[in-house]
N, CA, C and O of each residue as an XYZ file, in Angstrom:
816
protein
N     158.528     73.442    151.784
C     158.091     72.362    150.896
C     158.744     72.475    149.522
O     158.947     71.578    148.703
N     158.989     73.595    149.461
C     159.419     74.001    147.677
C     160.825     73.423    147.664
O     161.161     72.777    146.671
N     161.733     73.600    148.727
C     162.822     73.436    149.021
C     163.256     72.254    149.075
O     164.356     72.009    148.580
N     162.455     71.190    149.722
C     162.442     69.901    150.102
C     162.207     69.172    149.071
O     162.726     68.056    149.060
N     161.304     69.620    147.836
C     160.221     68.761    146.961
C     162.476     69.119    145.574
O     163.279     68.317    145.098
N     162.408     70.604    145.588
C     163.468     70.372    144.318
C     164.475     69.942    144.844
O     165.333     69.850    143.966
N     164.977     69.519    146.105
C     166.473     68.832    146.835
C     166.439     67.403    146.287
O     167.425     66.931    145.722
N     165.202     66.652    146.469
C     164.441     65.394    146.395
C     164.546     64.993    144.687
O     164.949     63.979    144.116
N     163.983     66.290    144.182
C     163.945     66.317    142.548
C     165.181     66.362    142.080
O     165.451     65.429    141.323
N     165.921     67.035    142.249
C     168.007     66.785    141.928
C     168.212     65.828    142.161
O     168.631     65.228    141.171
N     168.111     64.784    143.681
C     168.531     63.460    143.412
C     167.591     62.505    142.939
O     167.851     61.302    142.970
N     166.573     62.930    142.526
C     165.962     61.686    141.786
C     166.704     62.172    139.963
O     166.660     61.151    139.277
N     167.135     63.044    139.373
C     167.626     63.282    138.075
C     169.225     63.662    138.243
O     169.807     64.144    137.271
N     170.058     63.400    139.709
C     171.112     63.150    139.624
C     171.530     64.552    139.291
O     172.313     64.511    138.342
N     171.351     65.548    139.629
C     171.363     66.733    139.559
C     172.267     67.613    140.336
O     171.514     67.497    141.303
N     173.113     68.316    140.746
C     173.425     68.924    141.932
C     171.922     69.309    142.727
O     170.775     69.332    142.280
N     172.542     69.637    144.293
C     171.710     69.951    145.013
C     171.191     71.410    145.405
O     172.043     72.293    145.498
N     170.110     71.661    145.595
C     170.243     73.106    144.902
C     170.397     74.047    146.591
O     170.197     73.630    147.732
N     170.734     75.119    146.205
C     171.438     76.306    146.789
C     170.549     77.806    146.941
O     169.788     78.087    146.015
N     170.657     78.723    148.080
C     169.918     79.119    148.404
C     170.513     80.081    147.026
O     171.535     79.900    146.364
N     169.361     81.243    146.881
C     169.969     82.510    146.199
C     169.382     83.530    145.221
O     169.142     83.550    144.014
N     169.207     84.679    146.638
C     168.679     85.746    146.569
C     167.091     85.267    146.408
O     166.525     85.489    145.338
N     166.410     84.627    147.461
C     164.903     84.850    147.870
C     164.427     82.795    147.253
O     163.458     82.063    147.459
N     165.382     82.680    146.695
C     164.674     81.421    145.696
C     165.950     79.925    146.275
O     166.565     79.758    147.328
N     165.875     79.078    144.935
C     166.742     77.966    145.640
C     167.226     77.772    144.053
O     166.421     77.850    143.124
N     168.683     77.503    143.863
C     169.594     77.514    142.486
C     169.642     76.088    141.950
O     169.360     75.298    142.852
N     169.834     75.647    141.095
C     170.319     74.473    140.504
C     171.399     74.374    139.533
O     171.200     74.314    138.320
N     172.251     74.364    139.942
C     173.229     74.663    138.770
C     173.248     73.151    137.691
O     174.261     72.476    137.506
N     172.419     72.974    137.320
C     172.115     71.784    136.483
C     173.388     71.552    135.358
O     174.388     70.856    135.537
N     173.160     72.076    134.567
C     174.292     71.680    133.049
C     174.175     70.982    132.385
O     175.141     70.551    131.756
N     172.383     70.333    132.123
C     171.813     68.786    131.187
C     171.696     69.885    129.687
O     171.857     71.077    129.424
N     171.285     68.518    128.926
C     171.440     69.593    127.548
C     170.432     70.494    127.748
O     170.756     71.633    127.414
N     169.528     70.403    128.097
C     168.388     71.352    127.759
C     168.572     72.537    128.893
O     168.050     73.635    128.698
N     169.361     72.260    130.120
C     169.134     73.260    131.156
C     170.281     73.861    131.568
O     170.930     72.883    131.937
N     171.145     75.061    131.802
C     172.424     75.251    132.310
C     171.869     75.633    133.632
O     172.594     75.269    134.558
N     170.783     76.268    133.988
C     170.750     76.596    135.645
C     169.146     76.598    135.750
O     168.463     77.049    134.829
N     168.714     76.192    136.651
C     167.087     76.873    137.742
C     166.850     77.367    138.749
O     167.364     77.118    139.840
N     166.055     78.113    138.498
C     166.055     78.727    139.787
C     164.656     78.602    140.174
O     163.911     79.048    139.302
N     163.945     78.052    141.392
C     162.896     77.907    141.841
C     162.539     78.885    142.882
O     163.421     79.050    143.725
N     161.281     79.691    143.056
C     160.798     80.752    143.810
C     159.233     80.253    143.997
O     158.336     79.976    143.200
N     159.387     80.282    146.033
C     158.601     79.781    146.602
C     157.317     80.813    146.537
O     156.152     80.457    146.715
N     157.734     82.122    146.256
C     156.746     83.389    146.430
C     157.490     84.221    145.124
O     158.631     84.122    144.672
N     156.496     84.961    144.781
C     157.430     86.455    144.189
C     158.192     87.385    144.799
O     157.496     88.033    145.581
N     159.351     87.745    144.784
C     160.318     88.474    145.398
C     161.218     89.424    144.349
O     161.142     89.247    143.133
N     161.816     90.139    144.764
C     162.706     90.789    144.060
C     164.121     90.470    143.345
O     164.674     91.130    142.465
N     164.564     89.248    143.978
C     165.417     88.409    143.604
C     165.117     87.803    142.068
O     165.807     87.916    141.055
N     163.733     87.064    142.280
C     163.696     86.851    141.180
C     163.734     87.776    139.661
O     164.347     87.339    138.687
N     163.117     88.871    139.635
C     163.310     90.024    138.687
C     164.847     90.274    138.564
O     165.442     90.523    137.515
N     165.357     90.172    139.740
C     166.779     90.853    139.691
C     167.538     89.475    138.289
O     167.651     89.657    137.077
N     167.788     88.631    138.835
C     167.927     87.684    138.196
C     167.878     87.445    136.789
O     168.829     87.429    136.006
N     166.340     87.212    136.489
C     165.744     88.033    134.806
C     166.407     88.648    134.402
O     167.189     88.138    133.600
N     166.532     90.186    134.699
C     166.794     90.707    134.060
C     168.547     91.182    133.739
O     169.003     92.031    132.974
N     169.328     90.084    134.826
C     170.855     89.828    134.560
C     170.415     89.053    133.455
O     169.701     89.987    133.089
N     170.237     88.345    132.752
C     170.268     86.502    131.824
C     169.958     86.898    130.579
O     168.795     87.208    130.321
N     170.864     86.943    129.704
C     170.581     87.058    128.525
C     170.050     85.514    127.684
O     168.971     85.410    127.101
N     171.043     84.457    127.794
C     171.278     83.458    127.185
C     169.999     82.210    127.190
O     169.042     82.136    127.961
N     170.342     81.353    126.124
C     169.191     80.918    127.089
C     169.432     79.491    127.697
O     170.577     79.130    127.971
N     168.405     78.730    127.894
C     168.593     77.393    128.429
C     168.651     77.601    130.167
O     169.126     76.673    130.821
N     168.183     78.769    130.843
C     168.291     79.081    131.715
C     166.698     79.315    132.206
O     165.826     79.949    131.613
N     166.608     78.600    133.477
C     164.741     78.585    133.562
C     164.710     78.872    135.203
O     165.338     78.460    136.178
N     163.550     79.877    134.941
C     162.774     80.709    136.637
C     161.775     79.570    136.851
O     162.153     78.724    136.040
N     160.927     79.179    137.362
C     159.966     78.436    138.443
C     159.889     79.292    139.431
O     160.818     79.765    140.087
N     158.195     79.578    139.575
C     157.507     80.366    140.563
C     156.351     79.327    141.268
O     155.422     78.786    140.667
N     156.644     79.218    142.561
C     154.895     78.960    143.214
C     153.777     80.317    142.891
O     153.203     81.004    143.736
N     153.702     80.418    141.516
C     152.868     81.449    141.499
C     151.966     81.281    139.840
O     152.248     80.340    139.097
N     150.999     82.226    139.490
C     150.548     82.438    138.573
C     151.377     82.804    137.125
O     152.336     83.575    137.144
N     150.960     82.250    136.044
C     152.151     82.485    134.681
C     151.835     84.368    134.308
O     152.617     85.034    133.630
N     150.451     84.967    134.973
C     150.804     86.080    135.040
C     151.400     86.860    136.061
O     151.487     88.084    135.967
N     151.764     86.294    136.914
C     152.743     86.946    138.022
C     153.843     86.975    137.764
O     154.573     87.901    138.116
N     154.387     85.582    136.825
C     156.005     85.545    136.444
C     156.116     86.414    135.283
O     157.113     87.088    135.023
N     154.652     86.350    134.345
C     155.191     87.367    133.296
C     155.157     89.086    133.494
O     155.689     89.874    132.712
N     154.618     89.352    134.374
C     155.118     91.186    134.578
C     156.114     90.775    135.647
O     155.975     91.410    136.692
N     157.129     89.828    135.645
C     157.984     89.859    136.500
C     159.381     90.031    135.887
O     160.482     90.263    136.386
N     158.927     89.825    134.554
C     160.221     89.313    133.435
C     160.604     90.507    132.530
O     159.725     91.345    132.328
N     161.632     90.653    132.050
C     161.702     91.141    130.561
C     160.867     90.492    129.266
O     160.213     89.450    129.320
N     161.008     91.204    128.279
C     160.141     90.647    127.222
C     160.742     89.206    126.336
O     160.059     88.341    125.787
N     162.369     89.314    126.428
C     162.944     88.246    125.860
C     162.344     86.888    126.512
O     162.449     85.822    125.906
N     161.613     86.991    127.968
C     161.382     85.694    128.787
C     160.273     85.298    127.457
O     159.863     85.985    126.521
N     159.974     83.640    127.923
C     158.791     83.343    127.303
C     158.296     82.374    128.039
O     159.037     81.426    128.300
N     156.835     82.392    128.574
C     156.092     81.743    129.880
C     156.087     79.976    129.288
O     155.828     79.881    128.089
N     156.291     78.933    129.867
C     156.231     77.800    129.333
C     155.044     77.030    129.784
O     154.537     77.648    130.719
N     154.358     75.900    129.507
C     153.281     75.592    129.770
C     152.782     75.409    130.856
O     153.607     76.118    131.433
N     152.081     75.041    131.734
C     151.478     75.723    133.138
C     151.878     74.138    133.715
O     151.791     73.184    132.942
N     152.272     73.972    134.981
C     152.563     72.816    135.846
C     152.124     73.542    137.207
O     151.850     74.732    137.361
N     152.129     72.604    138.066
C     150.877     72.151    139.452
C     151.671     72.095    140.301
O     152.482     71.192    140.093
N     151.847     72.670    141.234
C     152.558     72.081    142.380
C     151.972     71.268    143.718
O     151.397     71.911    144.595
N     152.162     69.696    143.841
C     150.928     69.227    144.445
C     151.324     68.171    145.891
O     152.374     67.585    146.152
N     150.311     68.216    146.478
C     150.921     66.968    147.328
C     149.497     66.473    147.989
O     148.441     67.030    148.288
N     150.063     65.029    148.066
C     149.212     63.747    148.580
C     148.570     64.106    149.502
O     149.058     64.686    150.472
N     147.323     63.819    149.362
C     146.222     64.068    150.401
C     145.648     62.552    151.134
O     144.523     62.667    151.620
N     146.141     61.477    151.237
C     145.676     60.366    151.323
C     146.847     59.478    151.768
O     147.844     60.058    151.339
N     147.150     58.599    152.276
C     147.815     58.218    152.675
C     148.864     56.700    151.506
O     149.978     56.369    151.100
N     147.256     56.282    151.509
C     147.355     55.318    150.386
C     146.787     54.940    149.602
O     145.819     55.681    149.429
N     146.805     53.535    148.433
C     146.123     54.128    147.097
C     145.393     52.613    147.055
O     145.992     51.741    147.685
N     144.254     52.253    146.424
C     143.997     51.109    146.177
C     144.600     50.609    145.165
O     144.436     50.900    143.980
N     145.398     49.751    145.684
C     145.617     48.369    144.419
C     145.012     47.562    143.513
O     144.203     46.724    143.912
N     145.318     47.696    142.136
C     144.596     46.844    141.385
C     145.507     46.284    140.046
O     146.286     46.903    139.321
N     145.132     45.027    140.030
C     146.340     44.346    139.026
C     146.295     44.928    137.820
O     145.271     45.424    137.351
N     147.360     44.901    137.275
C     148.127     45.074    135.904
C     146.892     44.680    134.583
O     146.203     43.706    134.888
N     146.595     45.233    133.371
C     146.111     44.631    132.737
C     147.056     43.262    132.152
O     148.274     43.094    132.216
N     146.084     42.457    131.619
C     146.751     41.196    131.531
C     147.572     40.597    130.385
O     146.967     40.091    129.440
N     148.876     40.620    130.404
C     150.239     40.267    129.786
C     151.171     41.424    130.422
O     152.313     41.354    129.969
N     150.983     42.491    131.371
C     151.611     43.304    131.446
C     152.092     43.067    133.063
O     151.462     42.480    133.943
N     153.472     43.748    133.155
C     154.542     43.281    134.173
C     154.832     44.484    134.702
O     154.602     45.475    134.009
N     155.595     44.700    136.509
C     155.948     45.542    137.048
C     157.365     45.790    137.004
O     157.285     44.816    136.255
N     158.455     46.075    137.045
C     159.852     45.849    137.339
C     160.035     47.219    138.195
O     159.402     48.270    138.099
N     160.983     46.907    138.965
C     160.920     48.033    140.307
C     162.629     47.718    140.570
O     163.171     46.671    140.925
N     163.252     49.124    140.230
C     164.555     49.482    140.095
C     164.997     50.527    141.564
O     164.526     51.619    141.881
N     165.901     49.827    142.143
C     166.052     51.122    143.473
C     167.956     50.949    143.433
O     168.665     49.945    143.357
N     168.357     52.715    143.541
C     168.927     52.931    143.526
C     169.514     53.833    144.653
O     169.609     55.034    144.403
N     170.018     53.255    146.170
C     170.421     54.361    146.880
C     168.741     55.153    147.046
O     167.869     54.376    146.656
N     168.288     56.257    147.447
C     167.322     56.883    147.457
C     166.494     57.013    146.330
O     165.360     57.332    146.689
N     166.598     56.897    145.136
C     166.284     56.524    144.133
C     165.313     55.389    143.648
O     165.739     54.245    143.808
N     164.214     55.516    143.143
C     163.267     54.238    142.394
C     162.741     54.420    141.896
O     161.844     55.235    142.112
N     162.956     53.615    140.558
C     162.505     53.610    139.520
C     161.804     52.326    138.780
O     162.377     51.293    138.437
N     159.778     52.803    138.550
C     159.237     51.925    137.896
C     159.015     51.853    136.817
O     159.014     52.811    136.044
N     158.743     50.524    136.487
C     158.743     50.073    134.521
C     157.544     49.374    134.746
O     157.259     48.853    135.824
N     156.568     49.353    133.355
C     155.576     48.391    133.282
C     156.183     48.231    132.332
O     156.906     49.170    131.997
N     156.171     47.050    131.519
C     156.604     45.958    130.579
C     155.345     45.550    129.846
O     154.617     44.797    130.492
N     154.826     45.976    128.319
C     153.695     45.765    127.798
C     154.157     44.057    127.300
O     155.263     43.524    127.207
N     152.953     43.612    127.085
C     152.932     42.118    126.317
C     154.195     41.869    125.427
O     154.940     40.909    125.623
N     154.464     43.145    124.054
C     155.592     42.511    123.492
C     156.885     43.108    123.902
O     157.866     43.208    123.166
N     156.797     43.556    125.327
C     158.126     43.904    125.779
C     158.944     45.413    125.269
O     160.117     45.673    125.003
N     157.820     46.125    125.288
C     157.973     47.402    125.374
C     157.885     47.927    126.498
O     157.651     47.209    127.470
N     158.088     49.610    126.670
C     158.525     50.263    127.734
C     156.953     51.079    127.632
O     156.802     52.031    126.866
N     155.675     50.485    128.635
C     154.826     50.771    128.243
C     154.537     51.978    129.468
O     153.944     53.014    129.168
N     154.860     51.807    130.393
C     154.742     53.245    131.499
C     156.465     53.088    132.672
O     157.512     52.447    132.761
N     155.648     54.247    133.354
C     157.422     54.398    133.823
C     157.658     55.952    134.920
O     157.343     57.048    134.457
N     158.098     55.859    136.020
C     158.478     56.842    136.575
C     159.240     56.989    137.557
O     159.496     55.875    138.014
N     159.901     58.056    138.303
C     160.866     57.707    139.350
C     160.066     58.209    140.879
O     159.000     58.821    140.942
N     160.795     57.822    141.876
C     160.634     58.560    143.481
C     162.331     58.819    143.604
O     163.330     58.437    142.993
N     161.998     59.796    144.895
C     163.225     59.936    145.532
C     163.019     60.541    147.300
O     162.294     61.453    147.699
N     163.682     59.900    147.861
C     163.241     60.274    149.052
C     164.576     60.782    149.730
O     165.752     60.515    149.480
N     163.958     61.652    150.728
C     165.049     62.576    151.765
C     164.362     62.295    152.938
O     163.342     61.616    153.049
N     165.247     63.098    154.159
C     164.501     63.697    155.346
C     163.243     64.096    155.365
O     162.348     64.000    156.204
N     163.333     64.700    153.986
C     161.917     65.817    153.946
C     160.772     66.053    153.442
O     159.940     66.943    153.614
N     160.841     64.983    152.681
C     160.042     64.404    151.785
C     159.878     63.209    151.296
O     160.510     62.293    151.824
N     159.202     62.993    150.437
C     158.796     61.793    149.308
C     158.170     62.278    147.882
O     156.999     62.606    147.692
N     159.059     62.251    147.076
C     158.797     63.139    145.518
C     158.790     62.060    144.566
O     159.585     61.127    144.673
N     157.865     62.137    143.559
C     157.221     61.319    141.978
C     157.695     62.502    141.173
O     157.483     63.702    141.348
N     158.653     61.627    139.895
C     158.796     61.968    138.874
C     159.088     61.908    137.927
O     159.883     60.995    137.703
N     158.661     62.838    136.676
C     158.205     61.776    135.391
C     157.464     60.692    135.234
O     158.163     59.739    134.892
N     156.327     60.435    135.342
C     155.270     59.941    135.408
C     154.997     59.738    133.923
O     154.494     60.778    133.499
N     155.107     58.932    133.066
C     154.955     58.830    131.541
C     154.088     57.156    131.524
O     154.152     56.060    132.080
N     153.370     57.822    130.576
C     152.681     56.508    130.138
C     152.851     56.573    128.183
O     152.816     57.695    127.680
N     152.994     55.556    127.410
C     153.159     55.774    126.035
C     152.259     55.627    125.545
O     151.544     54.717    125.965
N     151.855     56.347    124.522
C     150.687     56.613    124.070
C     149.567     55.567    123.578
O     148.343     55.664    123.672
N     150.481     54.368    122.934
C     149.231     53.112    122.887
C     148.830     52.360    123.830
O     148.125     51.368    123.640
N     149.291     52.804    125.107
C     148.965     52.019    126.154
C     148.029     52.946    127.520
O     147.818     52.458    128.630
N     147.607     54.261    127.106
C     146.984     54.939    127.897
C     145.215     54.229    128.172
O     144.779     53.196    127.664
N     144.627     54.980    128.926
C     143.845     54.455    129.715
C     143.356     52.910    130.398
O     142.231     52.426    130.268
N     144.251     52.428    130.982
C     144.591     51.131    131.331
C     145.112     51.110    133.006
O     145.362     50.138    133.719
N     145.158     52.394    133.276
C     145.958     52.775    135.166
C     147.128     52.161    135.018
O     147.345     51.177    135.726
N     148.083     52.586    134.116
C     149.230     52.250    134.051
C     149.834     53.470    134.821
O     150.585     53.093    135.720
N     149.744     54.492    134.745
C     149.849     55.139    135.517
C     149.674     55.228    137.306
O     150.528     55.584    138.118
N     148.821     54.951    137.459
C     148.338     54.786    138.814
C     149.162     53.193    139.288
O     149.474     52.734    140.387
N     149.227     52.961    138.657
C     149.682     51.363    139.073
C     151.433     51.989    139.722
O     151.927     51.979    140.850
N     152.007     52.533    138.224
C     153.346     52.814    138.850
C     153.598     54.082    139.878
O     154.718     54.398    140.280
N     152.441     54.720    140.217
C     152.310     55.751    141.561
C     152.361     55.216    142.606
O     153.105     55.687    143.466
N     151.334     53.682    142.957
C     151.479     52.819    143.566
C     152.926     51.768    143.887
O     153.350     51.449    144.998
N     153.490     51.376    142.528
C     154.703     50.714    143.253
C     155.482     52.056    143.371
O     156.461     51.838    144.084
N     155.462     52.925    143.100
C     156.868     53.862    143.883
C     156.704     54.435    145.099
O     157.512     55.175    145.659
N     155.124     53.908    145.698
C     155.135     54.496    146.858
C     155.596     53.139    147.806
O     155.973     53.261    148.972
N     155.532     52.308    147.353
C     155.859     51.438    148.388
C     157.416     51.672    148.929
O     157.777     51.697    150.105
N     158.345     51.861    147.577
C     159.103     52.379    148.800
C     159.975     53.533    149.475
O     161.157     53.757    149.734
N     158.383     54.303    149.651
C     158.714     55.509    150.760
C     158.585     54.716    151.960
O     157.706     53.875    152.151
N     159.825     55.138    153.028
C     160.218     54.756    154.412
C     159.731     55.527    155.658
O     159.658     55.034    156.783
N     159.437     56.676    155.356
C     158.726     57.642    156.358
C     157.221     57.988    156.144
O     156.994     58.888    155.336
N     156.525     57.596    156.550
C     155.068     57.944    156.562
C     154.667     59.650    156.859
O     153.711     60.281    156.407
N     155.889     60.170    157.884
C     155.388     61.440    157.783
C     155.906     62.713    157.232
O     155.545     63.837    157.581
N     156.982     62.352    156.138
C     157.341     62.845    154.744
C     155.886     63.355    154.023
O     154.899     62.621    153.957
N     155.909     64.103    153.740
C     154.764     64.672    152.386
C     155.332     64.514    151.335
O     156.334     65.084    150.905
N     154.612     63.613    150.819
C     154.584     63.377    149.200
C     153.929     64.615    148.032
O     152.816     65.045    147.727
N     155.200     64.828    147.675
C     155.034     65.775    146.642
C     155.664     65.896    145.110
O     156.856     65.707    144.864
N     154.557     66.280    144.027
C     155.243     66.351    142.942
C     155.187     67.557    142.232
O     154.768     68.444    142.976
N     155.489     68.047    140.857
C     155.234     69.129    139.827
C     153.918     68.052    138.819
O     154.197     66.954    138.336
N     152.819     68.591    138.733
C     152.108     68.038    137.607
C     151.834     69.034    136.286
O     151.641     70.245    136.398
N     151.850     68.349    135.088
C     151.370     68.735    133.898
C     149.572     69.273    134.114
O     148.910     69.083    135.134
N     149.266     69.715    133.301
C     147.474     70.286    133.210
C     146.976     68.672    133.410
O     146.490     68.132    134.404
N     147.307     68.089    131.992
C     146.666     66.685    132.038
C     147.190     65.678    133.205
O     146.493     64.671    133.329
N     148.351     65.792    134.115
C     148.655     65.217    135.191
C     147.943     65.657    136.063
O     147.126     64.752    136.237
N     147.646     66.656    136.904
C     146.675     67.056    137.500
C     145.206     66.821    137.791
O     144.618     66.828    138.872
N     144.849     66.653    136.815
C     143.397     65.436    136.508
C     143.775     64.269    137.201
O     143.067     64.041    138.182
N     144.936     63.231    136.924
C     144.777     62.343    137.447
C     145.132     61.895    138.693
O     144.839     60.875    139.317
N     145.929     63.004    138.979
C     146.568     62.965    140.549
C     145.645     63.540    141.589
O     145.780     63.377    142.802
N     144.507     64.365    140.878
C     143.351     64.824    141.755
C     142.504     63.721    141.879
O     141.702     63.874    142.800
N     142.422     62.904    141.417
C     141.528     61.901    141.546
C     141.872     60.946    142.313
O     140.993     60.177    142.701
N     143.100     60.777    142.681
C     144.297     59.777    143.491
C     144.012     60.779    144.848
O     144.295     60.300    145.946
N     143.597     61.814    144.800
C     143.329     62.619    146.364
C     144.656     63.352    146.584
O     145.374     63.256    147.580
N     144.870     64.113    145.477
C     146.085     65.154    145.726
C     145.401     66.489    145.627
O     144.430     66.838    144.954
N     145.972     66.979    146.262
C     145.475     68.321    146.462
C     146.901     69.555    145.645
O     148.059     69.175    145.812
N     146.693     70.854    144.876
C     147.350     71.536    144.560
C     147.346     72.525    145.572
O     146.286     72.997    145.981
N     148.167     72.785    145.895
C     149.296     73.679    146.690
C     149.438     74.941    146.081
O     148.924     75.891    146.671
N     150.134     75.181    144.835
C     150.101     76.150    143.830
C     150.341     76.467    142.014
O     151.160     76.077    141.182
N     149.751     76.914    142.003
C     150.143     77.232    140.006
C     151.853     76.955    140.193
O     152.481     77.527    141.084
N     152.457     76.067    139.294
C     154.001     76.589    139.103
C     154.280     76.886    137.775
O     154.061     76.148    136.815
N     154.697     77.830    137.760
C     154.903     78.647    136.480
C     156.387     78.606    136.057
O     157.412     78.554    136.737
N     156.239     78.633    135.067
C     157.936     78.444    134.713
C     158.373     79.459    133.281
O     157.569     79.411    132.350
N     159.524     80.289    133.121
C     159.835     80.829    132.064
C     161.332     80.317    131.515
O     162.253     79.839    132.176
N     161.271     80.535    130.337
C     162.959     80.222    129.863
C     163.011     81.085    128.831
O     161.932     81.610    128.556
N     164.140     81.454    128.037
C     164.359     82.148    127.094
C     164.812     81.171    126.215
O     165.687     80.340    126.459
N     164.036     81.334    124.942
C     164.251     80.674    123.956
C     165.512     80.593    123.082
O     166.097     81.569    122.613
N     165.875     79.238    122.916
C     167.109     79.060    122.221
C     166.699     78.905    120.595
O     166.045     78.037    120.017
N     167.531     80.423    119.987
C     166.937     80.600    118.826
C     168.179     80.202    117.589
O     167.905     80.278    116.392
């Protein structure tokens, strides 16, 4: 699943595809903020090994595990980053309910790729997120709503159009959630899978 959910996650952010290496799966990314990731389905020795090659930073571990499992896993230069969810759909489908009123859907598909927009009254970019689908899945991401337009299921609305178009029903839908994403994706009938923990070394 870990494997399937970040293959899915590279082509929904246009990413290379990631690569097995030493216990985990690689990303050789190169965006400003990231030169490589490495995602680990369990704790292994690979990952430590790893750590403690990496001086530089902009370089980030991801664990299916606890932020204290990754941190006696690390050197001290690591620094644990805020706690994300690793989750998937427990439900098949979601109830529909219209848009609050002046507000619009726009639904962007690209190749495996889709991407939703809600459109507030004066034509702002009021929520917004992508899917991407494989063989192996069905993955949500970036899920953003802007801040004057929260509690309204702008959110849920665009969970809803990006599921419409997943093509395989028996794909598992899976994403990474924030603390405060997690709340709302549990309530949508997602279930967490595991803590994902993530470290990077700070660019000082």
């Amino acid at each position: 699943l870990v494997f399937a959910w970040q293959a899915a996650h590279s082509i929904a952010r246009g990413s290379p595809l990631p690569v097995h290496d030493r216990g985990g799966f690689r990303v050789d990314t190169h965006s400003e903020k990231e030169v490589k990731r490495w995602v680990f389905p369990r704790l292994c020795d690979g990952l430590s090994a790893i750590a403690h090659g990496i001086a530089a930073p902009r370089h980030y571990l991801k664990l299916c595990g606890s932020d204290d499992e990754l941190r006696n896993a690390l050197p001290a230069r690591w620094e644990i980053q805020p706690a994300n969810y690793f989750m998937m759909a427990a439900m098949a489908t979601l109830d529909t309910k219209p848009l609050p009123h002046g507000y619009g859907m726009e639904l962007h598909h690209a190749g495996p790729v889709t991407r939703a927009c809600v459109i507030a009254p004066d034509g702002d970019l009021a929520a917004s997120g992508c899917a991407a689908e494989t063989a192996d899945a069905f993955i949500y991401d970036r899920i953003e709503t802007a801040q004057g337009h929260r509690r309204k299921g702008l959110g849920v609305a665009v969970m809803i159009a990006l599921a419409t178009a997943r093509k395989s029903v028996a794909s598992p839908q899976l994403l990474v959630a924030t603390e405060d994403g997690r709340n709302l994706y549990a309530k949508l009938g997602w279930t967490v899978l595991a803590p994902f923990a993530a470290a990077a070394i700070p660019d000082i």
